[in-house]
mmCIF entry with sequence, helices, sheets and N, C-alpha, C, O atoms, coordinates in Angstrom:
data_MODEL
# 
_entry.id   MODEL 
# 
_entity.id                         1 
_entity.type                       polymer 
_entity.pdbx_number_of_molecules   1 
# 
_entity_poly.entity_id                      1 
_entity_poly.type                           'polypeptide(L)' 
_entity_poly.nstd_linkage                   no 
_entity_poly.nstd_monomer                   no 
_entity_poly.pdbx_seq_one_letter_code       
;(UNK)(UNK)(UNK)(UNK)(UNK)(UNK)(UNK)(UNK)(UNK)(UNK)(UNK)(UNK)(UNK)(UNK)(UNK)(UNK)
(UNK)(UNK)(UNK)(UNK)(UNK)(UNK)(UNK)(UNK)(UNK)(UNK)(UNK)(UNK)(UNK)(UNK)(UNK)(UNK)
(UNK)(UNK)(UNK)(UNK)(UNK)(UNK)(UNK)(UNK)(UNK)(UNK)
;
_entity_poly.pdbx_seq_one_letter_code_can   XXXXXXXXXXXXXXXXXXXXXXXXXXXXXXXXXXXXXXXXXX 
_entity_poly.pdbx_strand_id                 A 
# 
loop_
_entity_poly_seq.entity_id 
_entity_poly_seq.num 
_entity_poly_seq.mon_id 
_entity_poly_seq.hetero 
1 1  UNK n 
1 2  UNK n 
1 3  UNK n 
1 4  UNK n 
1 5  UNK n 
1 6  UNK n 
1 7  UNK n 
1 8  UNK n 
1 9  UNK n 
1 10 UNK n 
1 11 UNK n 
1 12 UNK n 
1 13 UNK n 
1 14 UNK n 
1 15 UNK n 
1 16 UNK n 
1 17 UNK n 
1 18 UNK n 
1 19 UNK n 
1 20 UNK n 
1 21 UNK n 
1 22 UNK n 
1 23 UNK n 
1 24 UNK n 
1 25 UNK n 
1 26 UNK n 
1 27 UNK n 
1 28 UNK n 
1 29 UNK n 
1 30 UNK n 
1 31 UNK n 
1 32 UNK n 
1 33 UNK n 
1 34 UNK n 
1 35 UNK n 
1 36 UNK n 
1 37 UNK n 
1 38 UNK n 
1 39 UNK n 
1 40 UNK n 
1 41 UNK n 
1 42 UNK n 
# 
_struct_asym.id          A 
_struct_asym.entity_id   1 
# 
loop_
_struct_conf.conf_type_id 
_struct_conf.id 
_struct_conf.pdbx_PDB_helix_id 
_struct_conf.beg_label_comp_id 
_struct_conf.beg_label_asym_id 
_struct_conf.beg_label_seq_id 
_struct_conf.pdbx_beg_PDB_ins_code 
_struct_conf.end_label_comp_id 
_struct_conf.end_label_asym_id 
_struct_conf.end_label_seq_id 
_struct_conf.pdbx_end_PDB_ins_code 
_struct_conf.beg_auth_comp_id 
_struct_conf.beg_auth_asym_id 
_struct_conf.beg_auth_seq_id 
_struct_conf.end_auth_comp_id 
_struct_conf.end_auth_asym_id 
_struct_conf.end_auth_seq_id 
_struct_conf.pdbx_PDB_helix_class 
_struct_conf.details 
_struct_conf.pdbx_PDB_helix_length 
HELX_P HELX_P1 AA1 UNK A 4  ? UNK A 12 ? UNK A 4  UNK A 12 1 ? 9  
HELX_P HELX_P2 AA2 UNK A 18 ? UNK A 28 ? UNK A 18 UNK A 28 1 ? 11 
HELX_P HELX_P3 AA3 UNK A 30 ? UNK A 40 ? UNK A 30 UNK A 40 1 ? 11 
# 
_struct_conf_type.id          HELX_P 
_struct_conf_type.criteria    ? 
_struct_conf_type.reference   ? 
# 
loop_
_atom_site.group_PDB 
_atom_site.id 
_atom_site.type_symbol 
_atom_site.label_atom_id 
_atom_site.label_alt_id 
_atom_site.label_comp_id 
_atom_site.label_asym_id 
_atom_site.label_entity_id 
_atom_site.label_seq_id 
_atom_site.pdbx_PDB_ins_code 
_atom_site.Cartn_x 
_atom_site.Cartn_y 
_atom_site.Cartn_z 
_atom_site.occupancy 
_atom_site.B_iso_or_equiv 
_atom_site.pdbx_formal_charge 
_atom_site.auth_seq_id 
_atom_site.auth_comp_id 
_atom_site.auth_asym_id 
_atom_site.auth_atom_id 
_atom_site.pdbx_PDB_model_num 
ATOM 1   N N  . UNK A 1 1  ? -10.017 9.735  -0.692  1.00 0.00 ? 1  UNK A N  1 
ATOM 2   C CA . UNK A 1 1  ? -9.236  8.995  -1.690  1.00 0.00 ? 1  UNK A CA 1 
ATOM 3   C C  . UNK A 1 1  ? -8.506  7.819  -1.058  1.00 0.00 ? 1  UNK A C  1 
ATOM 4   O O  . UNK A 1 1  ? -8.194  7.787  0.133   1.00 0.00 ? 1  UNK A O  1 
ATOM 5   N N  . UNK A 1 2  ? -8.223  6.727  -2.056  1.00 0.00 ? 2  UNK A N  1 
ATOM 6   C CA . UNK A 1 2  ? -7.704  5.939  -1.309  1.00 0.00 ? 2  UNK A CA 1 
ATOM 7   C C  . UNK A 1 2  ? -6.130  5.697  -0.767  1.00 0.00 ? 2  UNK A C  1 
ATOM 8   O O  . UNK A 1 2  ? -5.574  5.062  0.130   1.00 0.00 ? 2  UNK A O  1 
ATOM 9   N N  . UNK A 1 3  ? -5.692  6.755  -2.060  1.00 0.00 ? 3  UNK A N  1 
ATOM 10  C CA . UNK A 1 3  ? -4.001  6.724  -1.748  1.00 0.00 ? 3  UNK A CA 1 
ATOM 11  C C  . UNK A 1 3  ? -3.709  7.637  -0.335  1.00 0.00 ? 3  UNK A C  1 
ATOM 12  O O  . UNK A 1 3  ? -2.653  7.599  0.296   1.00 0.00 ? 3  UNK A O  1 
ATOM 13  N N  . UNK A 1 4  ? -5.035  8.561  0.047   1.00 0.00 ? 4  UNK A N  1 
ATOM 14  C CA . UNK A 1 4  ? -4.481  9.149  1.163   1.00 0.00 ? 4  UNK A CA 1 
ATOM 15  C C  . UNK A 1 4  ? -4.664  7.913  2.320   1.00 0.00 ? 4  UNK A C  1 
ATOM 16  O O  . UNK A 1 4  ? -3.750  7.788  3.135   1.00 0.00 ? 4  UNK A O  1 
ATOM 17  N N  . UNK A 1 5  ? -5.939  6.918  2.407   1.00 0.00 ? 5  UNK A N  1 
ATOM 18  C CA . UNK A 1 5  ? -4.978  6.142  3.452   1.00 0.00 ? 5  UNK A CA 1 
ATOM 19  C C  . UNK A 1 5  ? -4.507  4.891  3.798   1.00 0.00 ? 5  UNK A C  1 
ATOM 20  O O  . UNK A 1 5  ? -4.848  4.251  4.792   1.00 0.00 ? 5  UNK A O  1 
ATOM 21  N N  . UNK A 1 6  ? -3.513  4.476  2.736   1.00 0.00 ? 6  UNK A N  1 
ATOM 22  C CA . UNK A 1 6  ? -2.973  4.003  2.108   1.00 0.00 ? 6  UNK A CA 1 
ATOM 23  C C  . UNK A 1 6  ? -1.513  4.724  2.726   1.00 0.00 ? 6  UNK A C  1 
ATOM 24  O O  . UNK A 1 6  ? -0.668  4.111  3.378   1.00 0.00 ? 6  UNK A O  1 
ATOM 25  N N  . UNK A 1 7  ? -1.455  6.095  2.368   1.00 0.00 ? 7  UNK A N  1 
ATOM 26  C CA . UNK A 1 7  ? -0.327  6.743  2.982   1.00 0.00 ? 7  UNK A CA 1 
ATOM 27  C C  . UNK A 1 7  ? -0.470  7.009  4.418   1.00 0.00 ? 7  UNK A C  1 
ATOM 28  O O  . UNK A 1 7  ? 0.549   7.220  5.074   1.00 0.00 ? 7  UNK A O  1 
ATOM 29  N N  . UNK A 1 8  ? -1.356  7.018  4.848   1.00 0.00 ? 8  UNK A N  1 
ATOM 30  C CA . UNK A 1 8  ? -1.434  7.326  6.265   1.00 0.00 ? 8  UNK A CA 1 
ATOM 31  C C  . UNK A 1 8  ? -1.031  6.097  7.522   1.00 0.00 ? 8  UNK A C  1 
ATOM 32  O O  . UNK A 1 8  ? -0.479  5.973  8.614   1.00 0.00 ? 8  UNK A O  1 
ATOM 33  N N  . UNK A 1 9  ? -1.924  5.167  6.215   1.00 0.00 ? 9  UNK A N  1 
ATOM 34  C CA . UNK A 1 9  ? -1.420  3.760  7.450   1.00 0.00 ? 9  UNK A CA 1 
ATOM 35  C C  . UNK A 1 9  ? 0.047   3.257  7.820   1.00 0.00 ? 9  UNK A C  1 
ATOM 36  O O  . UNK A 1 9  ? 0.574   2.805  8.837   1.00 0.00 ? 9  UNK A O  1 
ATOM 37  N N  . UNK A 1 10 ? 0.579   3.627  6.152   1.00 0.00 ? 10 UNK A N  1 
ATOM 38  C CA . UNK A 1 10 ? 2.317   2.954  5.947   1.00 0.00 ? 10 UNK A CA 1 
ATOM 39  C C  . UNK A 1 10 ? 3.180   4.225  6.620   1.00 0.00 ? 10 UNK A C  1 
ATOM 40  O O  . UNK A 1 10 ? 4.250   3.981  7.178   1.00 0.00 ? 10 UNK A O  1 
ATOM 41  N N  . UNK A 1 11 ? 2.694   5.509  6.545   1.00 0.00 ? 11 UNK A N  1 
ATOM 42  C CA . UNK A 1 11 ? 3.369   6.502  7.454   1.00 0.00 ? 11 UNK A CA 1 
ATOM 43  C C  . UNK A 1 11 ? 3.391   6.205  8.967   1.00 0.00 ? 11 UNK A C  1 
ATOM 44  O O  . UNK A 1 11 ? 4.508   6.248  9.482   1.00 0.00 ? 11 UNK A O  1 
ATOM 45  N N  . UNK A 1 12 ? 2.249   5.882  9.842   1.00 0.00 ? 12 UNK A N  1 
ATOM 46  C CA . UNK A 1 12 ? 2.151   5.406  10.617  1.00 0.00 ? 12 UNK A CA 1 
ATOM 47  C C  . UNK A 1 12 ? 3.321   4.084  11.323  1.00 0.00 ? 12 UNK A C  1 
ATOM 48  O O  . UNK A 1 12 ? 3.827   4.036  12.444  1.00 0.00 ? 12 UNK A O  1 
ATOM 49  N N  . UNK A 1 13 ? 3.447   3.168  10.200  1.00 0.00 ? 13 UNK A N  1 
ATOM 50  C CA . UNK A 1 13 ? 4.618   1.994  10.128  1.00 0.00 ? 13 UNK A CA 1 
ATOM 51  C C  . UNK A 1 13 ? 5.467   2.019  9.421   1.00 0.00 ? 13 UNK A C  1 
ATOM 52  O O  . UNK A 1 13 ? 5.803   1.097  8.677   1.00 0.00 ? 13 UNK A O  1 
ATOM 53  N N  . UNK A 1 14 ? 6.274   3.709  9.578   1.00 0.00 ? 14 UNK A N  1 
ATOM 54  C CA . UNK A 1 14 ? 7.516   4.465  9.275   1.00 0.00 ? 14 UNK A CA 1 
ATOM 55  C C  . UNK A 1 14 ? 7.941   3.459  8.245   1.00 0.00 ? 14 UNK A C  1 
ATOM 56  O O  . UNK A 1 14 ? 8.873   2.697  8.499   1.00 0.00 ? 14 UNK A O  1 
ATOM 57  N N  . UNK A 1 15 ? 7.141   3.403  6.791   1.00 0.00 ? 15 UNK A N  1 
ATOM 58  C CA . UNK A 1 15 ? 7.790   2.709  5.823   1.00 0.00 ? 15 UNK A CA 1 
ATOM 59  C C  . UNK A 1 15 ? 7.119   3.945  4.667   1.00 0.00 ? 15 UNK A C  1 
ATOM 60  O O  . UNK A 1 15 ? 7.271   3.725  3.465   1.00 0.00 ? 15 UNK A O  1 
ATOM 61  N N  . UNK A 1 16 ? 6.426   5.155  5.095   1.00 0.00 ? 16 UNK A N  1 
ATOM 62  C CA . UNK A 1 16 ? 5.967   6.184  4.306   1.00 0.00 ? 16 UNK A CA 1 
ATOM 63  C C  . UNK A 1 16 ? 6.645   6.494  3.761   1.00 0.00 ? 16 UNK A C  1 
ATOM 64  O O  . UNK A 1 16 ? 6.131   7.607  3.865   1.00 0.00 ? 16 UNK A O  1 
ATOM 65  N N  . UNK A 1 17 ? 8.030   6.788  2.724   1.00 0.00 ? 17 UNK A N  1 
ATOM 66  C CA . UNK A 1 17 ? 8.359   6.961  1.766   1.00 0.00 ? 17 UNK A CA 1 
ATOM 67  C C  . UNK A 1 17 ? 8.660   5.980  1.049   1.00 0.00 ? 17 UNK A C  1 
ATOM 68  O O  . UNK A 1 17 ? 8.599   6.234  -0.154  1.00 0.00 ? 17 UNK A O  1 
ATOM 69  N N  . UNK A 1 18 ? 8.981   4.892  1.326   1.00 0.00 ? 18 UNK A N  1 
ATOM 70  C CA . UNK A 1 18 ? 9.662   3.599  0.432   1.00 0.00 ? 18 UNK A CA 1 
ATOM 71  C C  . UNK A 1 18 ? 8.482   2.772  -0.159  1.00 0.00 ? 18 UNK A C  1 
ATOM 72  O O  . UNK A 1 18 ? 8.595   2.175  -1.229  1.00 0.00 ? 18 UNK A O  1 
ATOM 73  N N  . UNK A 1 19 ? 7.002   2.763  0.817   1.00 0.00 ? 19 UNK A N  1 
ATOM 74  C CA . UNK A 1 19 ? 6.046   1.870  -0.189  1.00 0.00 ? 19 UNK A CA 1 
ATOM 75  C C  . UNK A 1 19 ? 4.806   2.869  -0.591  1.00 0.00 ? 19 UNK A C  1 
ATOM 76  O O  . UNK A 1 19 ? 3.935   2.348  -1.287  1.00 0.00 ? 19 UNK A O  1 
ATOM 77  N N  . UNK A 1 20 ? 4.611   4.388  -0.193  1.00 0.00 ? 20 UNK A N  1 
ATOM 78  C CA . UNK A 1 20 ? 4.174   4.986  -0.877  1.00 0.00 ? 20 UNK A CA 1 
ATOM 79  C C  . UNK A 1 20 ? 4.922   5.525  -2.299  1.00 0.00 ? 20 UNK A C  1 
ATOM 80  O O  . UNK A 1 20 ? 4.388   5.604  -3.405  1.00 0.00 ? 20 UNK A O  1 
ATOM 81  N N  . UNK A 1 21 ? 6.294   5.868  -1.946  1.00 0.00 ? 21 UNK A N  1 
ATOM 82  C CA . UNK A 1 21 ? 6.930   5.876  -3.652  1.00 0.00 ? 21 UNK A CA 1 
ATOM 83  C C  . UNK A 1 21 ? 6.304   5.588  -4.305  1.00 0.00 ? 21 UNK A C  1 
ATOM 84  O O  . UNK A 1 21 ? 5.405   6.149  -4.930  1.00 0.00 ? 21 UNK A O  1 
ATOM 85  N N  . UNK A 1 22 ? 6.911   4.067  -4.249  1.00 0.00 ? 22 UNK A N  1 
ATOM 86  C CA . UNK A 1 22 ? 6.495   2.629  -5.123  1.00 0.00 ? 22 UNK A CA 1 
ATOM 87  C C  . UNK A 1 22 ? 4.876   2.802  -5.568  1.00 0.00 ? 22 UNK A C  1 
ATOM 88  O O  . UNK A 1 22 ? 4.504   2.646  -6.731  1.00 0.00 ? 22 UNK A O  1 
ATOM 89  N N  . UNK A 1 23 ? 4.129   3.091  -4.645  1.00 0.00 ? 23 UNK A N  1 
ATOM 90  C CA . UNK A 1 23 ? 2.646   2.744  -5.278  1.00 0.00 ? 23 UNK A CA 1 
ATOM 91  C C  . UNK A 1 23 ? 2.162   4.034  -5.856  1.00 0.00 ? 23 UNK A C  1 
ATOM 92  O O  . UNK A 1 23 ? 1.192   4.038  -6.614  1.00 0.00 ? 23 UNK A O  1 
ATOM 93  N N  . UNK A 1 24 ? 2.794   5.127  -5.532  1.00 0.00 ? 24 UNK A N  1 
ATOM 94  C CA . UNK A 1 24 ? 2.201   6.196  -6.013  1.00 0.00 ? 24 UNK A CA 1 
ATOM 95  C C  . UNK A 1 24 ? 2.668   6.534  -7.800  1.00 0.00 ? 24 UNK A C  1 
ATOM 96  O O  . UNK A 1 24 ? 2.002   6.919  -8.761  1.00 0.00 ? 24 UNK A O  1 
ATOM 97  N N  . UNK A 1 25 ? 4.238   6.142  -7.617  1.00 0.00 ? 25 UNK A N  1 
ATOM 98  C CA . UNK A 1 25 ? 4.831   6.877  -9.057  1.00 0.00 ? 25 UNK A CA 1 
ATOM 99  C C  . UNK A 1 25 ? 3.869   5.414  -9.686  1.00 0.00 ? 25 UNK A C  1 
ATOM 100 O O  . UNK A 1 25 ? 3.101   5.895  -10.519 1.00 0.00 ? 25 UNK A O  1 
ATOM 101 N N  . UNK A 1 26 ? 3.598   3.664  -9.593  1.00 0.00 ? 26 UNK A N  1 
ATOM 102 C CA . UNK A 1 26 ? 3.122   3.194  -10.344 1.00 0.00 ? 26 UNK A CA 1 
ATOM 103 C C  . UNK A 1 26 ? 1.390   3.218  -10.622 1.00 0.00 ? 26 UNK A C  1 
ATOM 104 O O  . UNK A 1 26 ? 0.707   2.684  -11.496 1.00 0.00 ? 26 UNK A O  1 
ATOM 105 N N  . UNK A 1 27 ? 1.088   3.970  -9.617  1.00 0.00 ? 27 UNK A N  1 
ATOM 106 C CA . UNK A 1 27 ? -0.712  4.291  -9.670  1.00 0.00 ? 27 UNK A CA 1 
ATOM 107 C C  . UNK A 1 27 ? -0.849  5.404  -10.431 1.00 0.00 ? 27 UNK A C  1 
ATOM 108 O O  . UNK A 1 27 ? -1.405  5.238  -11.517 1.00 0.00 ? 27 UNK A O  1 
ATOM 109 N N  . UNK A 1 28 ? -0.530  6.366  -10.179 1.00 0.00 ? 28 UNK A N  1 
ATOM 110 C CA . UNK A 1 28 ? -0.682  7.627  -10.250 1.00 0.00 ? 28 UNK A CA 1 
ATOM 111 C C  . UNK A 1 28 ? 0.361   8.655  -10.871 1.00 0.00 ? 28 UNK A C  1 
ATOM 112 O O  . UNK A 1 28 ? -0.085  9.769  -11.148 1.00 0.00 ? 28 UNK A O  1 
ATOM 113 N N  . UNK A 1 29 ? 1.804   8.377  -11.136 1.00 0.00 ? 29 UNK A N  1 
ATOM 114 C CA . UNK A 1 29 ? 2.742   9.077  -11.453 1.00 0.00 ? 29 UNK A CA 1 
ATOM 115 C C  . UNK A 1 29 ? 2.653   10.840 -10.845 1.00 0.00 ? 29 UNK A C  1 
ATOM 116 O O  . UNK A 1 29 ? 2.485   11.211 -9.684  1.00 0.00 ? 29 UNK A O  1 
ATOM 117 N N  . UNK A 1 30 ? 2.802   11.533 -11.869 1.00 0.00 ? 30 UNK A N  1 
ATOM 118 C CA . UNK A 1 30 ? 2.633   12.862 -11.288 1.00 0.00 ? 30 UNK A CA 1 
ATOM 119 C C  . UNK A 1 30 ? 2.185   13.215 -10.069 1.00 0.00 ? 30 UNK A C  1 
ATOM 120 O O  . UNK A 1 30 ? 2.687   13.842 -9.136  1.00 0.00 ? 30 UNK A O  1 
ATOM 121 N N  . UNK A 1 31 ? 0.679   12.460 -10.335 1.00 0.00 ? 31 UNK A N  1 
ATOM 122 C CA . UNK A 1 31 ? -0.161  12.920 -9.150  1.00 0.00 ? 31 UNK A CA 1 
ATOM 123 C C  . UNK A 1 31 ? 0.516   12.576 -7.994  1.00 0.00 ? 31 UNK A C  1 
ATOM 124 O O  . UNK A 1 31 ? 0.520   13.362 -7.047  1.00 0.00 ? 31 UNK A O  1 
ATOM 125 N N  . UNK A 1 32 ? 1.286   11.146 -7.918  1.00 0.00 ? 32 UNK A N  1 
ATOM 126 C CA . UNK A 1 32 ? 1.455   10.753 -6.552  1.00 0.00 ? 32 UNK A CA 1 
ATOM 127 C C  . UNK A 1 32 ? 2.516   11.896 -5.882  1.00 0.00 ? 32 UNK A C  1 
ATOM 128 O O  . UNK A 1 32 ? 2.296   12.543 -4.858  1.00 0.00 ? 32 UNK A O  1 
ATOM 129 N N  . UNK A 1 33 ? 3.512   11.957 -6.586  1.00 0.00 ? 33 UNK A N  1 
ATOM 130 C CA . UNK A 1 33 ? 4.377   12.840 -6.567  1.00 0.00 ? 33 UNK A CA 1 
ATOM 131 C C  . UNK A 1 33 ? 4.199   14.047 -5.563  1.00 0.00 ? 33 UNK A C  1 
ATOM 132 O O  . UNK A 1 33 ? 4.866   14.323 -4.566  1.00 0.00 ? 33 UNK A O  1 
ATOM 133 N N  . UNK A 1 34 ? 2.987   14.755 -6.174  1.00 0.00 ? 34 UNK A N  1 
ATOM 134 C CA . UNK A 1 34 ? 2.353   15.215 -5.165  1.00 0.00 ? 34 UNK A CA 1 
ATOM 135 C C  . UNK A 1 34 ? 1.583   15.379 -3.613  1.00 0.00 ? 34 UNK A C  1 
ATOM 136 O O  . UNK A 1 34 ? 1.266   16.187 -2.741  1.00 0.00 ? 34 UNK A O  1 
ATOM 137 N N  . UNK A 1 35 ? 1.560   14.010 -3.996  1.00 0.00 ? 35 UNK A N  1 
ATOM 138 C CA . UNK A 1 35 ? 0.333   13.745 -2.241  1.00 0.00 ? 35 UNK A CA 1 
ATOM 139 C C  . UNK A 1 35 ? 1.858   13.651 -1.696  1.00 0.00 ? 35 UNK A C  1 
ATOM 140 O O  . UNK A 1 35 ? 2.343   14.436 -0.881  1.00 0.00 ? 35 UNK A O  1 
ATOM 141 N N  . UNK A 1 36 ? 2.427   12.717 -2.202  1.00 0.00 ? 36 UNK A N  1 
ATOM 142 C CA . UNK A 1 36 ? 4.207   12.842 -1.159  1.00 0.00 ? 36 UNK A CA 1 
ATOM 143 C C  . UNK A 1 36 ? 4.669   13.950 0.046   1.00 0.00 ? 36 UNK A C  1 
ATOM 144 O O  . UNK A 1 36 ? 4.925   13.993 1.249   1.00 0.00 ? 36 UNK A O  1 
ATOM 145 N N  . UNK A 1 37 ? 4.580   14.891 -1.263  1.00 0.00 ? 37 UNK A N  1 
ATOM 146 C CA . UNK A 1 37 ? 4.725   16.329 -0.600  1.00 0.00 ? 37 UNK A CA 1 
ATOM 147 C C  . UNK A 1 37 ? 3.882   17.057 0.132   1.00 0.00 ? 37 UNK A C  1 
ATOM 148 O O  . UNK A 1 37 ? 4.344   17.788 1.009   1.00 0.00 ? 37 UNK A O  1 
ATOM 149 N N  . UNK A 1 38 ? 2.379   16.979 -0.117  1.00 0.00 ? 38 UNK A N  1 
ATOM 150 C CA . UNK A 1 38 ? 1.792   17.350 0.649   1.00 0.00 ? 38 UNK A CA 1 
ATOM 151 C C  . UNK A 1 38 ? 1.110   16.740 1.974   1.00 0.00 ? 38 UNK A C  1 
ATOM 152 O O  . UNK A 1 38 ? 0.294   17.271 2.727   1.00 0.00 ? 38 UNK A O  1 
ATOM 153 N N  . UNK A 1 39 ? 1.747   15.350 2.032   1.00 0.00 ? 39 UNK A N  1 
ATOM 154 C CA . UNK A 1 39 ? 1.325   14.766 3.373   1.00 0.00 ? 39 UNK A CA 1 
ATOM 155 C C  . UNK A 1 39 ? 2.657   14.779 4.064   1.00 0.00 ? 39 UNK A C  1 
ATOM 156 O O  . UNK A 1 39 ? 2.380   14.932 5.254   1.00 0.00 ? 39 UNK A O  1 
ATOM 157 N N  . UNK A 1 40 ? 3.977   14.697 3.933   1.00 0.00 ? 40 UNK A N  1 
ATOM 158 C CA . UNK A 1 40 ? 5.200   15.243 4.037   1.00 0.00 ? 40 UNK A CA 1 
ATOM 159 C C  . UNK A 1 40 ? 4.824   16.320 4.543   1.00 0.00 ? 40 UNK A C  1 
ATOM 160 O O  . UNK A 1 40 ? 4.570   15.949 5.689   1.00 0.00 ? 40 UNK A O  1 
ATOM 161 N N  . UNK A 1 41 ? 4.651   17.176 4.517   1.00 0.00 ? 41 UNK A N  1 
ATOM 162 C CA . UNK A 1 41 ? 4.674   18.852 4.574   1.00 0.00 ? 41 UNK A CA 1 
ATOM 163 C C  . UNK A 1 41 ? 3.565   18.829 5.422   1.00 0.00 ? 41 UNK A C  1 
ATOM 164 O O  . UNK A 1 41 ? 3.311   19.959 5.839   1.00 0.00 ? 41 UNK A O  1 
ATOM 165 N N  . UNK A 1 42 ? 2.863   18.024 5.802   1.00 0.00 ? 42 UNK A N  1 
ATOM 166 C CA . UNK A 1 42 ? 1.488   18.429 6.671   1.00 0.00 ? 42 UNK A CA 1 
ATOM 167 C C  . UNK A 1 42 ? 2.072   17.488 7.877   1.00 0.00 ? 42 UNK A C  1 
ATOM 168 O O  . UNK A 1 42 ? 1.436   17.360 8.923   1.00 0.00 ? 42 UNK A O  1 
# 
């Protein structure tokens, strides 16, 4: 998927919560919500 790396790259350039937020609650809502937590948690 593409939001996983998307999150992986901006996690990488410790900006992983502030511009995955942003793109996830406006791509995806719920769903993103989720990958949050589970790439968080992994």
């Amino acid at each position: 998927m593409i939001i996983e790396w998307i999150a992986y790259d901006r996690y990488k350039e410790n900006n992983f919560f502030a511009n995955l937020l942003c793109f996830c609650l406006e791509k995806n809502g719920d769903v993103g919500k989720k990958d949050i937590i589970s790439l968080n948690n992994s």
